[in-house]
C-alpha positions in Angstrom: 83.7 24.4 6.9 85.6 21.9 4.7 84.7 20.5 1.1 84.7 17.2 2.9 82.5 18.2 5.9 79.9 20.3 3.3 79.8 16.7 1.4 79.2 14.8 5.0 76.5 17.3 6.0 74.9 16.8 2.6 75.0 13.1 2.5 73.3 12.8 6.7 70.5 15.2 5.2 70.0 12.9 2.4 69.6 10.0 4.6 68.1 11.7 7.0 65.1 13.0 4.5 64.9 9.1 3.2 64.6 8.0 6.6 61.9 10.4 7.1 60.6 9.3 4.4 60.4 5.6 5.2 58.7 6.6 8.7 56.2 8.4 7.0 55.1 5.7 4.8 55.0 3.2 7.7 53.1 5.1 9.6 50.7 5.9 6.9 50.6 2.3 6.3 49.5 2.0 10.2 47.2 4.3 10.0 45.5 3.0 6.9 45.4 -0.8 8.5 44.4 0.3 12.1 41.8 3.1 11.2 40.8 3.1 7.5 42.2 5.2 4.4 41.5 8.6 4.4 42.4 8.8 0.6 39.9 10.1 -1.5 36.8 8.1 -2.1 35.5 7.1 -5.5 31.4 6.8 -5.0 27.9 8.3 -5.7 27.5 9.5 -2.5 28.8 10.2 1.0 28.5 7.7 3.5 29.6 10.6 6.4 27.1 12.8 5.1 24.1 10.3 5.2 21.8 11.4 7.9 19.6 8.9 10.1 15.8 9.2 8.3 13.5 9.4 10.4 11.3 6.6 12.0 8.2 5.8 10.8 5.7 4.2 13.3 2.3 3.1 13.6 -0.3 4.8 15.6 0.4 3.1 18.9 4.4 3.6 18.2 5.3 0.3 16.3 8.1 0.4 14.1 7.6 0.3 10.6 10.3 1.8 9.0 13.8 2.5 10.9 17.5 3.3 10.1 20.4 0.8 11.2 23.8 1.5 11.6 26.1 -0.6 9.3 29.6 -0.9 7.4 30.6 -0.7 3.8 33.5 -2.7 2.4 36.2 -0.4 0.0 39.0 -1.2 -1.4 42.6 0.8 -1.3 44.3 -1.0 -4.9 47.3 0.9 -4.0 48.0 -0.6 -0.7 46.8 -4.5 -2.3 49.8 -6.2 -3.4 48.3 -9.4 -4.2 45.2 -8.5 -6.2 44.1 -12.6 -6.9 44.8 -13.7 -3.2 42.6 -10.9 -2.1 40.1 -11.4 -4.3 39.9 -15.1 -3.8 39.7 -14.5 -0.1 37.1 -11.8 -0.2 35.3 -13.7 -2.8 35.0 -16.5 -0.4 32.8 -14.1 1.7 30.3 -12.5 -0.4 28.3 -15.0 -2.0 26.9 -12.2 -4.6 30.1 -11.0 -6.3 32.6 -13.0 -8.3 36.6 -13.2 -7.6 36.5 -12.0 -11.4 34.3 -8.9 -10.3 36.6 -8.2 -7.4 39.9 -8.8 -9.1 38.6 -6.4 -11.9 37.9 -3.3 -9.2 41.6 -4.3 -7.5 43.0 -3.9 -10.7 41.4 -1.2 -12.5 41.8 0.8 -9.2 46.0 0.7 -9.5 46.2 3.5 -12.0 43.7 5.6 -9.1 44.6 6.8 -5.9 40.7 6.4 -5.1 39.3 3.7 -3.4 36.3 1.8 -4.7 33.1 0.9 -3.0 33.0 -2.8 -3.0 29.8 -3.7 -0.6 27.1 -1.6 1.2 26.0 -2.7 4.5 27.8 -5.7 5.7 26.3 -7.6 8.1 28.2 -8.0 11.3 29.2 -11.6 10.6 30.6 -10.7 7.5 32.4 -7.5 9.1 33.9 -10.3 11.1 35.4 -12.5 8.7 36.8 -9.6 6.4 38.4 -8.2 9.8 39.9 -11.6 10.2 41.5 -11.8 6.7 44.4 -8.9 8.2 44.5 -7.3 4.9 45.4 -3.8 4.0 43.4 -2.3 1.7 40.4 -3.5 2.6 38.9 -0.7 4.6 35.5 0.1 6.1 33.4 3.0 6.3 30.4 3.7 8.9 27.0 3.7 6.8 23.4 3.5 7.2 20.7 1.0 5.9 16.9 1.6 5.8 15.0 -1.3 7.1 11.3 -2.6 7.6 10.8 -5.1 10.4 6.9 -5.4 9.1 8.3 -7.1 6.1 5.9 -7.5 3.4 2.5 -6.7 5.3 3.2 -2.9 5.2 5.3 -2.8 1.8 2.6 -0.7 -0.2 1.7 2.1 2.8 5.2 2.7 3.8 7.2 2.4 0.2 11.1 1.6 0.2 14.0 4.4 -0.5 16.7 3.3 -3.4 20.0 2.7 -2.4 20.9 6.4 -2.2 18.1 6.6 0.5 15.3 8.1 -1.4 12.1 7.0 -1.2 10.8 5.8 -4.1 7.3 4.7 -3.2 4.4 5.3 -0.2 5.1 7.6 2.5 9.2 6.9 1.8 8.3 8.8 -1.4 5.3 11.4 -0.6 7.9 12.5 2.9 10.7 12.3 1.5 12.0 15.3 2.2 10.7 15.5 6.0 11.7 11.5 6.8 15.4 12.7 5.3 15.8 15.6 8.2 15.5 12.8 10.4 14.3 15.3 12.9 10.8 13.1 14.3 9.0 10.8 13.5 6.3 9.8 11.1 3.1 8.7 13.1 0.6 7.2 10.6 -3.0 5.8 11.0 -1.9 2.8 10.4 -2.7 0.2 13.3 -0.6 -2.5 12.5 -2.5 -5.3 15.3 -5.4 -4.6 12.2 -3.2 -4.5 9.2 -2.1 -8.2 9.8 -5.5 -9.4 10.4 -6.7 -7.4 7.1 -3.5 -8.8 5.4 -4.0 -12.4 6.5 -7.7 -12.7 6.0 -6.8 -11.7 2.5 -4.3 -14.5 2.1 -6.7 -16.9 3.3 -9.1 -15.6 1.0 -6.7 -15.8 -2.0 -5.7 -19.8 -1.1 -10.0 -20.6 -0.2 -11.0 -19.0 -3.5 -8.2 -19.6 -5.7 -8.2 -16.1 -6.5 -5.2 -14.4 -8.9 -5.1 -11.3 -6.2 -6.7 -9.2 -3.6 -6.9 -6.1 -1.7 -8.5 -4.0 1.2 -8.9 -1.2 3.4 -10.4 -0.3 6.6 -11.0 3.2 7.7 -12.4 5.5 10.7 -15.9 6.6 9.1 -15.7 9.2 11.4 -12.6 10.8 10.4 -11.3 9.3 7.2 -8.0 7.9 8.9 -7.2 4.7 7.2 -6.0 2.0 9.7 -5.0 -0.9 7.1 -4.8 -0.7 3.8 -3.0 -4.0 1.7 -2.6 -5.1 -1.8 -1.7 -8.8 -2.5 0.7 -9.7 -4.2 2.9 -8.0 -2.0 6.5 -8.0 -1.4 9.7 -7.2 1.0 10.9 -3.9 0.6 13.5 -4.8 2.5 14.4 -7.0 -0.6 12.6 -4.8 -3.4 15.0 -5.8 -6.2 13.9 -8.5 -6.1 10.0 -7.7 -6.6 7.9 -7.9 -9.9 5.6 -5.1 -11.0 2.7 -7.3 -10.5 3.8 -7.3 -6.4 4.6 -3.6 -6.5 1.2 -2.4 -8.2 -1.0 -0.9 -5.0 -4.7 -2.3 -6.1 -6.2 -0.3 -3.4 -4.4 3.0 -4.2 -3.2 3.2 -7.8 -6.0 0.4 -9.6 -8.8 1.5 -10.8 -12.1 -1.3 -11.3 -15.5 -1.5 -12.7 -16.7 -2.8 -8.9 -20.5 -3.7 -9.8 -23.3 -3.6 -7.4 -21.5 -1.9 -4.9 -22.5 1.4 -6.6 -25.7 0.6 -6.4 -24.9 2.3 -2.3 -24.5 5.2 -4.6 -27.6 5.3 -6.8 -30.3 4.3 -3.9 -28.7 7.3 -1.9 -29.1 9.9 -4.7 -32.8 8.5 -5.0 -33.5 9.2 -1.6 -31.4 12.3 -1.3 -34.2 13.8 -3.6 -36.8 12.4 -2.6 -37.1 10.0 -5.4 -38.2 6.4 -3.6 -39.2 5.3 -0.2 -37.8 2.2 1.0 -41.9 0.8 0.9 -42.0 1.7 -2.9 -43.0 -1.6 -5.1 -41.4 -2.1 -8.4 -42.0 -4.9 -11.4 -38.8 -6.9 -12.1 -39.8 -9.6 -13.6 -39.3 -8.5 -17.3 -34.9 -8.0 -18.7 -34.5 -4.5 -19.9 -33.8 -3.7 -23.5 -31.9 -1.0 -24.9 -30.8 -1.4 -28.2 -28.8 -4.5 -28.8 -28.2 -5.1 -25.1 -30.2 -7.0 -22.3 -30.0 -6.6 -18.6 -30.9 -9.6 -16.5 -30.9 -10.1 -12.8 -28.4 -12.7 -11.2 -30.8 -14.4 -9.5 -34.5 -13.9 -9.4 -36.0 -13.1 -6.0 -39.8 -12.7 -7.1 -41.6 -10.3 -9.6 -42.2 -7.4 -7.5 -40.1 -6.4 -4.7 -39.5 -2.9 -2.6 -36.7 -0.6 -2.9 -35.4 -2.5 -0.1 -35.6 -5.6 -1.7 -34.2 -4.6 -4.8 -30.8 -3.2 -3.0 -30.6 -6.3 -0.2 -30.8 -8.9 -3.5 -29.1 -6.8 -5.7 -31.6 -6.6 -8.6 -29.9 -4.8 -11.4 -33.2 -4.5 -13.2 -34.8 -2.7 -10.0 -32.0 -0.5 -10.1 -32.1 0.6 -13.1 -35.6 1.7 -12.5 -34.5 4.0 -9.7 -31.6 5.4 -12.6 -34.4 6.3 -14.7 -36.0 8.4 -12.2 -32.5 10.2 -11.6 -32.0 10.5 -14.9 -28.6 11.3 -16.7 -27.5 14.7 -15.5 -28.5 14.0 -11.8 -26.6 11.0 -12.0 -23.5 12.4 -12.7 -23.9 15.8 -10.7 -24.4 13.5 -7.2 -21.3 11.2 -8.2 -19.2 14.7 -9.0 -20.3 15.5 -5.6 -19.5 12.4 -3.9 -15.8 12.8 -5.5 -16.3 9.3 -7.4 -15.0 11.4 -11.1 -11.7 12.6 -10.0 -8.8 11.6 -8.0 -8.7 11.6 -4.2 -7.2 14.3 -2.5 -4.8 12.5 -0.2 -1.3 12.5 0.9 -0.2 9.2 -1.2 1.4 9.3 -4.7 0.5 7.8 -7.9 -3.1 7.7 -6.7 -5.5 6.3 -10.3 -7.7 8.7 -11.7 -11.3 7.4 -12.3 -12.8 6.5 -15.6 -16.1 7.5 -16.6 -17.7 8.2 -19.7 -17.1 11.2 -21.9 -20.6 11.5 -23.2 -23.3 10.1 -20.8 -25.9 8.7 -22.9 -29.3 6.6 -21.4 -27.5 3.2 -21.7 -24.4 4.9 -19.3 -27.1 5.8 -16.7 -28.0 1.9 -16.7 -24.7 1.0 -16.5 -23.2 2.8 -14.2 -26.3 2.4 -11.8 -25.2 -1.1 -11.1 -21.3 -0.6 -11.0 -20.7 -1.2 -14.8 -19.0 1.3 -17.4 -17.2 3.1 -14.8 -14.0 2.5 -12.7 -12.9 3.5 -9.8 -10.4 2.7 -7.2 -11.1 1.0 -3.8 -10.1 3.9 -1.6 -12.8 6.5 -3.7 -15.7 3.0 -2.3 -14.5 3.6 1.4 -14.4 7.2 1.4 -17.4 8.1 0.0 -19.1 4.9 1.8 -18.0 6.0 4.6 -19.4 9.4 4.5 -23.3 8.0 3.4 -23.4 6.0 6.9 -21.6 8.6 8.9 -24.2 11.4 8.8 -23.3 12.4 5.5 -19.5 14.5 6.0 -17.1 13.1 3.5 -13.4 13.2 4.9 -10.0 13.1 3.0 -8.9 9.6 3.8 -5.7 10.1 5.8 -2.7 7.7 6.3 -1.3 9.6 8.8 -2.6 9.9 12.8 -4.4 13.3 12.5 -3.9 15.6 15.7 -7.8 17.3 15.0 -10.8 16.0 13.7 -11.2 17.4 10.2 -13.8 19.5 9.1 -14.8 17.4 6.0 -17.8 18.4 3.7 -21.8 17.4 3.1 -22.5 15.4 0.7 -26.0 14.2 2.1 -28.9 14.6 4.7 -28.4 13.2 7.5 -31.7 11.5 7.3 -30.6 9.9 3.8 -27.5 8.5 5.8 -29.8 7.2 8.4 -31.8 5.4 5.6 -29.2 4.0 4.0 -27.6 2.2 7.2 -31.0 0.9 7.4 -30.6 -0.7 3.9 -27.0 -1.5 4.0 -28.3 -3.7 7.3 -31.0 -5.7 5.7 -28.4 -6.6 3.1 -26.6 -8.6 5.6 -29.4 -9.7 7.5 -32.2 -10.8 4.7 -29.5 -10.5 1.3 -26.6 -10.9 -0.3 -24.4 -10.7 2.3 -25.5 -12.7 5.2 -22.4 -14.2 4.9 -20.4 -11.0 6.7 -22.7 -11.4 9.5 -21.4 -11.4 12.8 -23.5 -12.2 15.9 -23.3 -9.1 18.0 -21.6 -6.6 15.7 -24.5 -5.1 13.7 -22.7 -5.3 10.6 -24.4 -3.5 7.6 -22.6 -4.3 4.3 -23.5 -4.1 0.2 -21.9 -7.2 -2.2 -20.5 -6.5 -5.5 -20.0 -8.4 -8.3 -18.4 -7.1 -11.8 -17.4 -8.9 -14.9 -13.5 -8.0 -16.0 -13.6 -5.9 -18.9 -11.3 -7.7 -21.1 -10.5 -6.6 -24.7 -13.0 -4.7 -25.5 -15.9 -6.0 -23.8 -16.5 -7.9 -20.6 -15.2 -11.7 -19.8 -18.5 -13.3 -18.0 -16.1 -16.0 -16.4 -13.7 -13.5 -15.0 -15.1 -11.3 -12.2 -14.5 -9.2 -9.3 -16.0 -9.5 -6.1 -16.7 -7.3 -3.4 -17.9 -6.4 -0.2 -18.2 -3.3 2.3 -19.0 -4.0 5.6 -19.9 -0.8 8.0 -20.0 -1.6 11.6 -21.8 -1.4 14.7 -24.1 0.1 12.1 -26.3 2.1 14.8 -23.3 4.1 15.8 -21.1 3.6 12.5 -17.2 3.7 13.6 -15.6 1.3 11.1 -15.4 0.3 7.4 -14.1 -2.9 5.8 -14.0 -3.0 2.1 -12.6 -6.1 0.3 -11.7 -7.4 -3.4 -10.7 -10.6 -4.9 -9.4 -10.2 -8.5 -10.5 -13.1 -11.1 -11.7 -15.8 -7.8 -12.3 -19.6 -9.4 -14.6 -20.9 -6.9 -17.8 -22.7 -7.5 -19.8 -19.2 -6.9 -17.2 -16.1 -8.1 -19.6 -13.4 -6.5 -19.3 -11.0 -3.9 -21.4 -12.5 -1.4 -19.9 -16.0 -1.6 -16.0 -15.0 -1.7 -15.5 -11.4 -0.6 -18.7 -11.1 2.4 -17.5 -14.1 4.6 -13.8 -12.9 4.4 -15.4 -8.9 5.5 -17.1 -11.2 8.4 -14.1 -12.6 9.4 -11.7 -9.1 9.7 -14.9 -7.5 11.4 -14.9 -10.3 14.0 -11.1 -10.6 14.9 -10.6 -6.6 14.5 -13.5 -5.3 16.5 -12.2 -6.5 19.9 -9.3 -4.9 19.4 -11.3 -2.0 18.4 -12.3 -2.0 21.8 -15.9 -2.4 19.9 -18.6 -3.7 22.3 -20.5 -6.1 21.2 -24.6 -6.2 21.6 -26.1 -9.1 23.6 -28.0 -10.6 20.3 -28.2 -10.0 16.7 -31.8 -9.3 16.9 -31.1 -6.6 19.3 -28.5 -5.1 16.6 -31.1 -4.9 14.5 -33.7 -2.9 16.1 
């Protein structure tokens, strides 16, 4: 072969490789337009690698938490040849990020051959209108997004996962791991026909009372599985950014309160449990008790002697504190170590608040603490251990999930004490402080408490907490209702006026739906 034919051969390979060359680029290009860059991706995490979590549901299979496919917006800087047109026009879409903040990712991305995660989960109109800008560069990627159709009503059971999909809080967080296998669901106790009722009723309660917040439970005495729980204020976890802490805070799980006369369920129970008073027994309450520097009163005077019975259905402190005495200090505490009221639940929720009780218990501490003062508690410890002292006497492990098998649960009382108690909690609602929870047919049995706020070192007698627990049909206990209104401003702030007719109202709209029968007359409830 000739010089000049070696110099032709060399110059067709030479075009021939550039030509190549072109083609390769141009169909890269395509590519890259028509199916998304493949170049390597600068992010956190791995949108391909993100599994589907799985579905959590109520116990009659109502979503509560679900995954949703979606797209995520990148950009390719490299294949952007007009970084302010592009950012103007993407810009135009996204109401939450600048043309600055875009034109800054375009251009700090040139030097890269990575492309940068501009939005998470698009919705499908604005998948549309990025489509129709024709630009390359802009490239999506499949993804997932965690939503919760129940919006705010279930944001403190279920929890919300962080933008890596973690959970962060409730059964998100506690599952975690199990939820992230995505291999079946999570069935909880939750009912959620009863969780908006409970959640409602509340924020009527809040608006009719003026009250700064509320919270409340209801729970299967007979098995400990918690059907409702809510804490308000609440908030969206589909929007949790956006939360305070205040809305975040789970009153019913993680606060602990000084919740007044409702222990006074506790005391009377101990007293019988040994044998201490008979609901006949008279006692003198006509005179304040003294001990040292401090006086206990009575809320409102009923008459100077009344019967064990009496004293619990009007809630006379200084009755109660006769009954204490008769316990005395170290039977006191044994009974409410036994009833699990000086420790933390054992439940499957995080962050659950640890009681507070004294360190020493001294004489004016058995007062106290006989009427619901000097020690705090959170409302999930009042309708588990309430729920065992009218259900026979078994405690349970409250349960947030659907259980499969009745649980075994422990004895904490007689089942005769039980049977005494339901007898008191009824008279309460019938003759005392809560006739306001009544409900004609229902045979609701119930105890009202009332607690000054301890504020700064002692206790704010403007600022109160009231409650009520509300057990029902009382001669075959099945359900419990416990409500609190934080710091109420109504023209009576206790627990019969606010908290009882609110307990009244959730019994009534939850029991048919219950499938609860209700008896022909409220005097027949009551025999």
């Amino acid at each position: 072969m000739t010089d000049i034919e070696n110099r032709k051969s060399r110059i067709i390979l030479v075009y021939f490789c550039i030509l190549v060359a072109f083609a390769v680029i141009i169909l890269r290009m395509f590519f890259v337009v028509a199916f998304g860059d493949r170049i390597k991706v600068s992010k956190t995490y791995d949108a391909q690698k993100l599994t589907r979590r799985s579905n959590i549901i109520d116990r009659n299979h109502t979503l509560v938490a679900t995954d949703l496919k979606t797209k995520s917006l990148y950009l390719s800087s490299i294949l952007i040849k007009n970084p302010q047109t592009v950012a103007a026009a993407v810009s135009g879409i996204f109401s939450d990020i600048s043309y600055q903040e875009i034109l800054k990712k375009i251009v700090d991305g040139k030097s890269s051959k990575n492309r940068i995660l501009l939005k998470r989960n698009l919705t499908p109109s604005q998948v549309n209108q990025v489509q129709n800008l024709k630009i390359a560069g802009l490239i999506f990627e499949n993804d997932r997004i965690r939503v919760y159709p129940q919006k705010s009503i279930t944001s403190h059971l279920v929890g919300y996962v962080d933008l890596d999909r973690k959970g962060l809080s409730g059964i998100e967080m506690q599952y975690d791991k199990q939820i992230a296998r995505g291999s079946e669901d999570i069935e909880l106790a939750l009912d959620i026909r009863v969780q908006d009722i409970l959640h409602d009723e509340l924020l009527n309660g809040i608006e009719q009372y003026k009250a700064k917040a509320a919270a409340g439970v209801i729970m299967d005495v007979t098995n400990g599985e918690v059907l409702a729980v809510s804490s308000l204020p609440d908030f969206d976890p589909n929007l949790q950014h956006e939360a305070t802490a205040d809305q975040r805070f789970n009153r019913v799980i993680n606060g602990v309160y000084e919740l007044g006369s409702i222990f006074k369920i506790f005391t009377n129970t101990i007293a019988f449990e040994e044998n201490l008073a008979k609901m006949s027994d008279v006692y003198n309450v006509r005179e304040p008790i003294k001990y040292g520097r401090f006086t206990i009163n009575d809320d409102h005077a009923y008459k100077d002697e009344m019967t064990v019975a009496e004293i619990f259905s009007y809630s006379s402190n200084i009755g109660t504190i006769q009954l204490a005495k008769k316990i005395g200090i170290d039977l006191e505490k044994d009974y409410l170590e036994k009833f699990g009221l000086l420790k933390k639940i054992d439940t499957e929720f995080p962050g659950l608040g640890r009681p507070i009780s004294p360190k020493i218990w001294r004489e004016i501490n058995l007062y106290t603490i006989s009427y619901g003062h000097g020690i705090a508690i959170t409302p999930l410890h009042i309708a588990a251990t309430v729920s065992a002292i009218v259900n026979g006497g078994i405690l349970y492990k409250p349960s947030f999930l659907k259980l499969k098998d009745q649980p075994k649960g422990r004895r904490i009382i007689k089942e005769s004490t039980s049977d005494t108690m339901r007898q008191m909690m009824r008279k309460v609602v019938l003759e005392g402080t809560g006739r306001n929870a009544n409900v004609e047919g229902y045979e609701v049995a119930g105890k009202t408490g009332t607690a000054n706020r301890a504020e700064s070192g002692g206790y704010n007698e403007k600022s109160t907490m009231a409650s009520f627990v509300a057990v029902f049909p009382i001669s075959k206990p099945k359900y419990l209702v416990y409500v609190i209104f934080d710091r109420p401003n109504y023209i009576f702030n206790t627990g019969g006026m606010v908290a009882a007719p609110v307990a009244g109202r959730i019994v009534k709209n939850i029991a048919p739906i219950l499938d609860v029968i209700p008896q022909a007359t409220s005097a027949a409830a009551s025999r």
